[in-house]
C-alpha positions as CSV (number, residue, x, y, z in Angstrom):
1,X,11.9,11.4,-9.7
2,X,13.1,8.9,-11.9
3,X,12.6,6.1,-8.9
4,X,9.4,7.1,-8.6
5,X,8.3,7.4,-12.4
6,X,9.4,3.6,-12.7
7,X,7.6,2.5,-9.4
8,X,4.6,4.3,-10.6
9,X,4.5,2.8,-14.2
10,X,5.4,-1.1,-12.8
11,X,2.8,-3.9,-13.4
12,X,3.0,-4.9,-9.9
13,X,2.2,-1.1,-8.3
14,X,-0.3,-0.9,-11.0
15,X,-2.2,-4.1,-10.0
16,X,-1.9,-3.9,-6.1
17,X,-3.1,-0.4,-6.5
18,X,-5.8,-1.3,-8.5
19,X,-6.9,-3.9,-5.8
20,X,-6.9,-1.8,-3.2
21,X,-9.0,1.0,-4.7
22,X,-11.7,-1.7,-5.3
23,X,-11.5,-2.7,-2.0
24,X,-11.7,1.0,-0.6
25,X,-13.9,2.5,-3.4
26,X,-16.7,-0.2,-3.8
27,X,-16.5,-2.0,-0.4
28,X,-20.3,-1.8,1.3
29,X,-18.8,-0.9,4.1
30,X,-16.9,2.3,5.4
31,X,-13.2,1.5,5.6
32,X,-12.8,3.1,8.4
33,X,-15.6,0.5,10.3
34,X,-12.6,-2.2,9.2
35,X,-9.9,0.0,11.4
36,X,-11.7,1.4,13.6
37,X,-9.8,0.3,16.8
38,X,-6.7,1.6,15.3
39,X,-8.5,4.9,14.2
40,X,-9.9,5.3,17.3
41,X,-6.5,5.0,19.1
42,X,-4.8,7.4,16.6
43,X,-8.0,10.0,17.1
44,X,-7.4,9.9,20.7
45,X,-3.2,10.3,20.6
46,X,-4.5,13.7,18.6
47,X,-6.8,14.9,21.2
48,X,-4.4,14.0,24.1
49,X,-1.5,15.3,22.0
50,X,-2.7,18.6,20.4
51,X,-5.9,19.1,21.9
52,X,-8.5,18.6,19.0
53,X,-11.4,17.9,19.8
54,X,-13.1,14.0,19.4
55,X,-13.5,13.2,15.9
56,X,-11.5,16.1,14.5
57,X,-8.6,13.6,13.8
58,X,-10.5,11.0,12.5
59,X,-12.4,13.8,9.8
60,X,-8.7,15.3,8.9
61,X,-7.3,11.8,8.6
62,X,-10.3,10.6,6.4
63,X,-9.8,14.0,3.9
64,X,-5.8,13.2,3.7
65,X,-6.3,9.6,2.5
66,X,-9.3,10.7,0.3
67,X,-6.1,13.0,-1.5
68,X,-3.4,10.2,-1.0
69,X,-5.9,8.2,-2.9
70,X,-5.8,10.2,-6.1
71,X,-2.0,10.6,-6.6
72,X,-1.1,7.6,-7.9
73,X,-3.7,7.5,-10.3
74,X,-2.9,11.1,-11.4
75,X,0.7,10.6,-12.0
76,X,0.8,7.5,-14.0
77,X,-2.7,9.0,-16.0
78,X,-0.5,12.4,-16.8
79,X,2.6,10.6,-17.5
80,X,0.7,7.9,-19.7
81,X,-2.2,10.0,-21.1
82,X,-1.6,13.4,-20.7
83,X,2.0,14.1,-20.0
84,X,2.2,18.1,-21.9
85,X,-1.6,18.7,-20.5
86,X,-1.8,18.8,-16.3
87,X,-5.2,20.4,-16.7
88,X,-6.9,17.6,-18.5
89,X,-5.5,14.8,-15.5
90,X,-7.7,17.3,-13.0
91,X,-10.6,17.2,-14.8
92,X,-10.3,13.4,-15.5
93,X,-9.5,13.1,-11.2
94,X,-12.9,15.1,-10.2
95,X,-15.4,13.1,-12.9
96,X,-13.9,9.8,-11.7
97,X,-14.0,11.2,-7.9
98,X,-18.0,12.3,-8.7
99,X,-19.0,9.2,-10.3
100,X,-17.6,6.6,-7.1
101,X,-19.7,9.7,-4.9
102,X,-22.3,9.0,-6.8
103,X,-21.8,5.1,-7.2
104,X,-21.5,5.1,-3.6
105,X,-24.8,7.4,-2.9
106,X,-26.8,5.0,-5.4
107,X,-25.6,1.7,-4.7
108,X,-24.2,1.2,-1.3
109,X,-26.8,3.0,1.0
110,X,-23.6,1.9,3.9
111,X,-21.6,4.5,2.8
112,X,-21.5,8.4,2.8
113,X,-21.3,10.2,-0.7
114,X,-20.1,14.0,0.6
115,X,-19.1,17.1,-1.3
116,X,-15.6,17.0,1.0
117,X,-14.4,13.7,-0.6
118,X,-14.9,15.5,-4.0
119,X,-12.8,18.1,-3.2
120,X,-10.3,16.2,-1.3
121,X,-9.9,13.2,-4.2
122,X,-9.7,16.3,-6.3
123,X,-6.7,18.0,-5.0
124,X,-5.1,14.3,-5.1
125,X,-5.8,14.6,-8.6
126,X,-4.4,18.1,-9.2
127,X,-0.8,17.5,-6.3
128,X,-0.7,13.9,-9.1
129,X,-1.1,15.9,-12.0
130,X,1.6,18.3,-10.8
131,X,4.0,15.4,-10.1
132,X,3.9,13.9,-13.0
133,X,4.2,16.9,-15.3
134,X,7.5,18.1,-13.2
135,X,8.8,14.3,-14.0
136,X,8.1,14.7,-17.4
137,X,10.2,17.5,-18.0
């Protein structure tokens, strides 16, 4: 935990992941139109594989990086901010994940704005939140 506690907290993490969640949150296109071939190939080795049916991979892989997205965030905000108060990191993880929906809905009519990112940057928020509070102990 310690590793990851310094990692987290490093200039360098702090600034790549900051440039990469501009690139992802306020790009006017989808993300997954700049990989598609590779998504495509990955949606198809799930089908083949376990049988899902087209697009069911793509939709699953789309709601796990919308939460992958939202840890980082959560544990250096609750070890920063909010290290004795989890709850507070949650709440601060769903207003930010509403207002790029809603950023997104208004301003870049190329991208979706859906209730299921919401949720799924929100549980990001919430697994972040629980990290950091069990390395603060």
């Amino acid at each position: 935990m310690d590793r990851l506690k310094r990692v987290c907290e490093s200039p360098r993490f702090i600034l790549g992941y900051l440039a990469l969640g501009l690139v992802i949150v306020w790009s006017p296109m989808p993300v997954t139109d700049l990989v598609g071939p590779v998504l495509t190939g990955f949606d198809s080795v799930l089908e083949n594989a376990f049988g899902l049916p087209p697009g069911l991979g793509l939709n699953a892989l789309e709601f796990v990086a919308n939460i992958v997205l939202f840890i980082p965030p959560a544990i250096f905000f609750g070890l920063r901010v909010a290290p004795y108060n989890w709850s507070i990191v949650v709440v601060a993880g769903i207003i930010c994940s509403v207002a790029v929906e809603t950023f997104q809905l208004a301003f870049l009519p190329g991208r979706s704005a859906t209730v299921q990112d919401v949720i799924a940057n929100s549980l990001g928020a919430l697994i972040g939140a629980l990290i950091a509070a069990r390395m603060h102990r």
